[in-house]
ROSERO-275733 format. One line per 10 residues: their letters; for each residue x, y negated, z negated of N, C-alpha, C. Coordinates in nm, 2 decimals. Example, Ala and Ser with C-alpha at 12.3 -4.5 7.8 and 13.67 -1.06 7.14 Angstrom:
<sepas>
AS = 1.32 0.57 -0.78 1.23 0.45 -0.78 1.32 0.33 -0.78 | 1.28 0.22 -0.71 1.37 0.11 -0.71 1.29 0.00 -0.79
</sepas>
This chain:
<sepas>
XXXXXXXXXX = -2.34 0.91 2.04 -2.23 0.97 1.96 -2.15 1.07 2.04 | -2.20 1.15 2.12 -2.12 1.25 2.15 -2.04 1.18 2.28 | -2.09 1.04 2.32 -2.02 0.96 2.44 -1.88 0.93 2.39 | -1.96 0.88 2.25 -1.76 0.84 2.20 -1.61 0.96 2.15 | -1.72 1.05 2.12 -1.63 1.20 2.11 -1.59 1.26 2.19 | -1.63 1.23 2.30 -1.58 1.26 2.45 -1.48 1.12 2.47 | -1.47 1.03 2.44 -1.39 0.93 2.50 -1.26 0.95 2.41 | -1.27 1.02 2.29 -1.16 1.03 2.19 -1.10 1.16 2.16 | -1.19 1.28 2.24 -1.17 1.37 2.24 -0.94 1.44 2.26 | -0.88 1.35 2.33 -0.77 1.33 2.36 -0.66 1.34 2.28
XXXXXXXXXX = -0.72 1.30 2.13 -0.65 1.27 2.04 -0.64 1.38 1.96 | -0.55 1.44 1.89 -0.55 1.53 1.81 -0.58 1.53 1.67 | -0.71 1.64 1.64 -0.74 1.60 1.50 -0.82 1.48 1.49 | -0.89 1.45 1.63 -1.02 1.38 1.64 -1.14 1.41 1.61 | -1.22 1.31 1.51 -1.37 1.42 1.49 -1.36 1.55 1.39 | -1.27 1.58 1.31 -1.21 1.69 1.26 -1.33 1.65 1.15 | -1.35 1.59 1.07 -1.47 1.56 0.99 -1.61 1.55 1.03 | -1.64 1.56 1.15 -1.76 1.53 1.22 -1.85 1.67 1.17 | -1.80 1.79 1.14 -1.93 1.89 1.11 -1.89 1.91 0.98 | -2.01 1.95 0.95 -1.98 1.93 0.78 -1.98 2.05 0.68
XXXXXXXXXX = -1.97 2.18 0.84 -1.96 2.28 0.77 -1.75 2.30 0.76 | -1.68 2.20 0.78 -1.59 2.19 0.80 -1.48 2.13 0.68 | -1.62 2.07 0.60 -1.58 1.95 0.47 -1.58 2.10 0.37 | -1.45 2.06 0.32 -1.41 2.14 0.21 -1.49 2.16 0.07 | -1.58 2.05 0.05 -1.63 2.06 -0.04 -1.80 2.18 -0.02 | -1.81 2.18 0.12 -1.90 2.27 0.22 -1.91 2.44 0.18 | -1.98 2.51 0.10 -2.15 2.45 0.04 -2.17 2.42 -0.08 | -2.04 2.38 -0.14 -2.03 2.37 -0.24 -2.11 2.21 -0.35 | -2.11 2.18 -0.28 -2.15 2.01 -0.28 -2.31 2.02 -0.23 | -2.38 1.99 -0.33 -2.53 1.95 -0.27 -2.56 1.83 -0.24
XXXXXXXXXX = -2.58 1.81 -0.08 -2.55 1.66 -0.05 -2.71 1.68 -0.04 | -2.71 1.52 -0.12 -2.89 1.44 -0.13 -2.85 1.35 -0.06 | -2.74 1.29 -0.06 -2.66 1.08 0.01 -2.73 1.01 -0.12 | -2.69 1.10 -0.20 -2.73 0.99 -0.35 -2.60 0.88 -0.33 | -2.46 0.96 -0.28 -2.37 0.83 -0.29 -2.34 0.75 -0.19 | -2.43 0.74 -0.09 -2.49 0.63 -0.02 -2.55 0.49 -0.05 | -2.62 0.54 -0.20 -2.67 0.44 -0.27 -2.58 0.37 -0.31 | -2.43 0.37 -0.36 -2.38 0.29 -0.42 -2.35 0.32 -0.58 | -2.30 0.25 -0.67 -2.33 0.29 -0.84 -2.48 0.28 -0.85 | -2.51 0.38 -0.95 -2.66 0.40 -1.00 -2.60 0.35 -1.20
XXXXXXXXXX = -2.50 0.33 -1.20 -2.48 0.30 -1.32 -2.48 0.14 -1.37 | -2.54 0.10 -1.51 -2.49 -0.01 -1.53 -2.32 -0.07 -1.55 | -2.30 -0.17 -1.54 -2.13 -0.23 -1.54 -2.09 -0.23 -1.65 | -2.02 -0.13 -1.77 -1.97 -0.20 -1.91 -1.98 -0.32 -1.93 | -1.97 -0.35 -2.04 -1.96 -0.46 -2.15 -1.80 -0.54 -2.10 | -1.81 -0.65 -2.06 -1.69 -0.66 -1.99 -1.59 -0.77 -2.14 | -1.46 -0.68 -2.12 -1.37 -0.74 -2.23 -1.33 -0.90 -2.23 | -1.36 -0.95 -2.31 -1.35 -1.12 -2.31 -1.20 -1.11 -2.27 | -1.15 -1.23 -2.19 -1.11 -1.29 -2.14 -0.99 -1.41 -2.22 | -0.94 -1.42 -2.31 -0.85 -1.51 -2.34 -0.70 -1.52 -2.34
XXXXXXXXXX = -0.63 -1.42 -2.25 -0.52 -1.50 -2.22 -0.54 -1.53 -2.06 | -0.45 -1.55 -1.98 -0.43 -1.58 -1.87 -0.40 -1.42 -1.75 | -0.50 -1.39 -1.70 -0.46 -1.21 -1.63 -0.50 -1.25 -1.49 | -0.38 -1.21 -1.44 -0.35 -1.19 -1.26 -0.43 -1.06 -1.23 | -0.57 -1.06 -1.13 -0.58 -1.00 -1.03 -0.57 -1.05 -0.89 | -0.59 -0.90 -0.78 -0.60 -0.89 -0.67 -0.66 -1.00 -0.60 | -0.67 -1.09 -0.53 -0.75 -1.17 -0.46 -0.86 -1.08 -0.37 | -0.84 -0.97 -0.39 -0.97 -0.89 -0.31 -1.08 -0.81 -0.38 | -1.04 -0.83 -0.55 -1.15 -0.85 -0.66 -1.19 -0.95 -0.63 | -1.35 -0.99 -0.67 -1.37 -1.11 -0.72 -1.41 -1.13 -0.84
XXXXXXXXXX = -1.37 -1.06 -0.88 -1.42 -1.07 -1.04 -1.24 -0.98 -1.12 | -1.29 -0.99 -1.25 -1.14 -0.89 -1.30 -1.23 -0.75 -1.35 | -1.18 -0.63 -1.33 -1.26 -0.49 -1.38 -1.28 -0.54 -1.55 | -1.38 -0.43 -1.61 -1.41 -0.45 -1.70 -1.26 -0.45 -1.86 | -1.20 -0.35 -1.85 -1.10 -0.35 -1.92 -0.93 -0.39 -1.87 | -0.87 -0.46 -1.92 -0.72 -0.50 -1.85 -0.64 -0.55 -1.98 | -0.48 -0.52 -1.93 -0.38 -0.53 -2.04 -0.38 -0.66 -2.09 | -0.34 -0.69 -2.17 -0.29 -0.86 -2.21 -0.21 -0.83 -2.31 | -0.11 -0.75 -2.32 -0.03 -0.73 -2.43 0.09 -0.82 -2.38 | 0.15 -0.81 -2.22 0.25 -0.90 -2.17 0.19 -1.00 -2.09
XXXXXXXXXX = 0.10 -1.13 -2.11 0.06 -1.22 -1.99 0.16 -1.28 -1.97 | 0.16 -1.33 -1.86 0.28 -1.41 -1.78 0.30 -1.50 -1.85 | 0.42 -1.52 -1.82 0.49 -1.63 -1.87 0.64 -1.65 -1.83 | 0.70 -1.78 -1.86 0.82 -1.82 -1.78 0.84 -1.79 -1.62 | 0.99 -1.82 -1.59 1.02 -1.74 -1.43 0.93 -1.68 -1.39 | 0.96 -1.52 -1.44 0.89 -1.41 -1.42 0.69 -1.46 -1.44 | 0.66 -1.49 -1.46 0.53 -1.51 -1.48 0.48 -1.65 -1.34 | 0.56 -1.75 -1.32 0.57 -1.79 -1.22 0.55 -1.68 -1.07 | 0.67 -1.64 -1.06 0.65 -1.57 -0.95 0.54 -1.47 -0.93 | 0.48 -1.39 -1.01 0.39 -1.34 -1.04 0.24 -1.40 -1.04
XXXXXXXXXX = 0.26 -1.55 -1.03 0.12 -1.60 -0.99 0.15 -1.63 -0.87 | 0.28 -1.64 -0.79 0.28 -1.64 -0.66 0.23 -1.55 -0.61 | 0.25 -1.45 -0.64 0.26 -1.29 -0.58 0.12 -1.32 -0.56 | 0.07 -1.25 -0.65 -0.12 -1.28 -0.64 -0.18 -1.41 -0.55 | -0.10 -1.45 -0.52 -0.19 -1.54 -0.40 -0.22 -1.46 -0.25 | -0.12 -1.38 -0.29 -0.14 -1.24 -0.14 -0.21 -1.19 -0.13 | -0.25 -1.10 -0.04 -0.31 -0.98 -0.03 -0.22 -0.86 -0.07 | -0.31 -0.75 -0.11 -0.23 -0.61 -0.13 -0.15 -0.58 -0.05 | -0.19 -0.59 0.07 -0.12 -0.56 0.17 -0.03 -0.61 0.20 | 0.02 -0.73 0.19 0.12 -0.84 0.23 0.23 -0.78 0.16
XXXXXXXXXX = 0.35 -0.78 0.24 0.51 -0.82 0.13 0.51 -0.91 0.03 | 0.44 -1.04 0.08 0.47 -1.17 0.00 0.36 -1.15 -0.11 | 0.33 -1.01 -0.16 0.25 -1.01 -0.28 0.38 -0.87 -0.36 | 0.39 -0.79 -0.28 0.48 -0.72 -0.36 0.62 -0.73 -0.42 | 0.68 -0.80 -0.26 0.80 -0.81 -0.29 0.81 -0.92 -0.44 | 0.79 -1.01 -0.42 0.78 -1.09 -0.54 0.73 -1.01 -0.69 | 0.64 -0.98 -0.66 0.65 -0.87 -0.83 0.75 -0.79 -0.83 | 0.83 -0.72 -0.74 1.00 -0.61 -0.77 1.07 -0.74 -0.85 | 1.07 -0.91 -0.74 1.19 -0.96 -0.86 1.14 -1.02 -0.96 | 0.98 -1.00 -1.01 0.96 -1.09 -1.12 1.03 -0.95 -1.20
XXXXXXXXXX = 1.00 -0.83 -1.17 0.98 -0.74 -1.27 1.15 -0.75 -1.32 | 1.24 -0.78 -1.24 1.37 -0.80 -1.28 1.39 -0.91 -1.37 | 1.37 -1.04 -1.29 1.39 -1.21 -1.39 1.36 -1.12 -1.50 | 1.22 -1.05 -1.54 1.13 -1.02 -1.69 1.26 -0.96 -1.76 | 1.33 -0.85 -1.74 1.42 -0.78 -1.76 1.53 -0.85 -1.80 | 1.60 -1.01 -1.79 1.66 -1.09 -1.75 1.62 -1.18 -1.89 | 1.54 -1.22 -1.90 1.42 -1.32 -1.97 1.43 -1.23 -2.08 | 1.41 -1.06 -2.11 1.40 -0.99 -2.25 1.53 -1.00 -2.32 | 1.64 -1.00 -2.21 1.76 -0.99 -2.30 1.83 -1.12 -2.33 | 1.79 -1.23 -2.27 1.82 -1.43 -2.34 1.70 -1.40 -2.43
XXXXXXXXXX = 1.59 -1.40 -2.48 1.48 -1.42 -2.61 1.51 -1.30 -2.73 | 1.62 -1.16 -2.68 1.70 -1.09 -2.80 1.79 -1.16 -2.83 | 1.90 -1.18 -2.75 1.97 -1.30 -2.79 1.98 -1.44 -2.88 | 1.84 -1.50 -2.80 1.82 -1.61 -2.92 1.76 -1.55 -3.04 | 1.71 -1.46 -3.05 1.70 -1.37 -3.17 1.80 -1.32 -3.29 | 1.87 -1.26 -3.18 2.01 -1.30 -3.29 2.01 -1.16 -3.29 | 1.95 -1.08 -3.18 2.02 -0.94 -3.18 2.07 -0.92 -3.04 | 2.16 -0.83 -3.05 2.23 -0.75 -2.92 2.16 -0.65 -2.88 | 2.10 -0.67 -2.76 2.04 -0.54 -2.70 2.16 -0.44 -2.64 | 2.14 -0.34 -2.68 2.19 -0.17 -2.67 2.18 -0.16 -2.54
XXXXXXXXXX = 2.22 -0.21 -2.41 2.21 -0.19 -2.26 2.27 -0.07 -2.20 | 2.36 -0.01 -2.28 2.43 0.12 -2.21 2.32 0.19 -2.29 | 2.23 0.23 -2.39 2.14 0.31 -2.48 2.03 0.29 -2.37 | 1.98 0.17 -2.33 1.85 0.14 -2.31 1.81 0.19 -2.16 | 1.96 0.15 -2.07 1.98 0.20 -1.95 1.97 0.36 -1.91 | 1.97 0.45 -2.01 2.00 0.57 -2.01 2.19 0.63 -1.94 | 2.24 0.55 -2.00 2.37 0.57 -1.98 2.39 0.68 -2.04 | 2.38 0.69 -2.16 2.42 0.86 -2.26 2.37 0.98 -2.17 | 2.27 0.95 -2.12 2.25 1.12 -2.05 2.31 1.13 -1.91 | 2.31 0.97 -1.89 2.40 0.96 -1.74 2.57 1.03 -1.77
XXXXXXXXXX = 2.63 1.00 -1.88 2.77 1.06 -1.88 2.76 1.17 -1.89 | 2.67 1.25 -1.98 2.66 1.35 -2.04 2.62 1.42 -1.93 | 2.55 1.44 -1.83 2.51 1.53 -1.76 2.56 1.46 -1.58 | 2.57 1.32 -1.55 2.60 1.36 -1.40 2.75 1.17 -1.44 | 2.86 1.21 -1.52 2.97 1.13 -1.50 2.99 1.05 -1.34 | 2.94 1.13 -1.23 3.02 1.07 -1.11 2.93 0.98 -1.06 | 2.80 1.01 -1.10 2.65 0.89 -1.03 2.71 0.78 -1.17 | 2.74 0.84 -1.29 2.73 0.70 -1.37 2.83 0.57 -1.30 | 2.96 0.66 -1.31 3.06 0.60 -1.23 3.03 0.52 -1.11 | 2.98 0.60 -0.99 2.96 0.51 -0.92 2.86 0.40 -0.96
XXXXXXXXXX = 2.75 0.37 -1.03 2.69 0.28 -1.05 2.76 0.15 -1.11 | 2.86 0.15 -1.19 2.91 0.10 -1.28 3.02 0.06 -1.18 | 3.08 0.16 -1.09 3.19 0.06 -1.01 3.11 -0.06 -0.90 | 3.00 0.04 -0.84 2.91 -0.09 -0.77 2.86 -0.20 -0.79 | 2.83 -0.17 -0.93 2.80 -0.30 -1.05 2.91 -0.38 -1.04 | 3.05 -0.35 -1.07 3.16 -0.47 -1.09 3.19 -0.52 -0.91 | 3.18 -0.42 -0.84 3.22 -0.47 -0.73 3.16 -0.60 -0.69 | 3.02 -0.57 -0.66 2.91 -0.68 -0.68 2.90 -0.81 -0.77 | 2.98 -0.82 -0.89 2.95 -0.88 -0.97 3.11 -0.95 -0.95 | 3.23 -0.87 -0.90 3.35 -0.96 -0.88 3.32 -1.03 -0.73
XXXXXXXXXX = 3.24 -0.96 -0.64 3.19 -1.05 -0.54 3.10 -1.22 -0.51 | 3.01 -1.21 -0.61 2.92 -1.30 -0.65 3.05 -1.38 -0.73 | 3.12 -1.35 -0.81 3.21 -1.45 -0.91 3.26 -1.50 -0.81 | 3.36 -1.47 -0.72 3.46 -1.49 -0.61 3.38 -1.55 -0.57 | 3.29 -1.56 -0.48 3.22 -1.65 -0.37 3.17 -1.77 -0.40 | 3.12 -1.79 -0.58 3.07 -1.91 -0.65 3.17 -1.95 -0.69 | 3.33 -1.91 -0.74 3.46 -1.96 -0.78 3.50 -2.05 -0.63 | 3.50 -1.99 -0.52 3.53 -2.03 -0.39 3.45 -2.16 -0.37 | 3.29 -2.14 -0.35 3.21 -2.27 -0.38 3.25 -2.39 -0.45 | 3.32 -2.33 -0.54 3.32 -2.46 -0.63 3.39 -2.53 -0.64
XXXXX = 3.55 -2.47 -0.56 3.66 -2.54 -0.51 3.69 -2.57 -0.42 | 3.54 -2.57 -0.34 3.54 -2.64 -0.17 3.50 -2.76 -0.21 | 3.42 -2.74 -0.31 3.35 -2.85 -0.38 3.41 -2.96 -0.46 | 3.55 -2.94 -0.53 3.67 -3.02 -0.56 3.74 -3.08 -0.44 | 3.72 -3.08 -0.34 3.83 -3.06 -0.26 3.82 -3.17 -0.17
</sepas>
């Protein structure tokens, strides 16, 4: 041990945990290495299982309690069983849940619609406190918004008359 603390020695804030009168929790903590053992507890009663619930692929099992108020479904629920084929660590696990969480967003306001209500999107957005207290961030949001959205029109209007052509 002390061979390899001399070969690392180099590094700053190497070994900084190696004495343990150093551990903050030091003497406060009566160490036995009981948590060496591992759980000493039984595992809950684990929640039955009937809709369809995405975990980590680095569970192998799902924890004892989890949501099922929104299970996947449509687009958004698709890409979301993509995601989960990742690792936590991967992009190709996160990035895909940012755009399911959008499609979802996308997907609430077509099933109000066929509902036969109008969702309140300047209320829901927090646009009222946006005018009310910072007008120039609302503004710009709202010009970036059309710019973007006269750009996308223009480029698919363009498309489509290369496409006549």
């Amino acid at each position: 041990m002390e061979n390899l603390a001399n070969n690392y020695a180099h590094i700053k804030g190497w070994g900084i945990d190696a004495d343990p009168k150093n551990d903050p929790t030091y003497p406060m903590k009566n160490r036995t290495d009981e948590e060496q053992k591992g759980y000493s507890w039984d595992r809950p009663t684990l929640q039955p299982q009937d809709l369809e619930v995405l975990h980590s692929i680095e569970r192998p099992n799902l924890s004892a309690v989890f949501g099922t108020s929104v299970p996947p479904h449509g687009l958004s629920g698709q890409i979301r069983r993509f995601a989960f084929k990742y690792s936590e660590s991967h992009y190709g696990h996160w990035l895909p849940l940012l755009l399911a969480d959008r499609v979802s967003v996308v997907e609430g306001i077509v099933d109000d619609l066929k509902q036969g209500h109008v969702p309140n999107i300047f209320a829901e957005k927090g646009w009222k406190a946006d005018w009310k207290y910072d007008r120039m961030g609302l503004a710009k949001k709202v010009l970036i918004g059309a710019l973007i959205t006269t750009a996308v029109v223009a480029l698919l209007s363009r498309n489509s008359d290369d496409d006549e052509d």
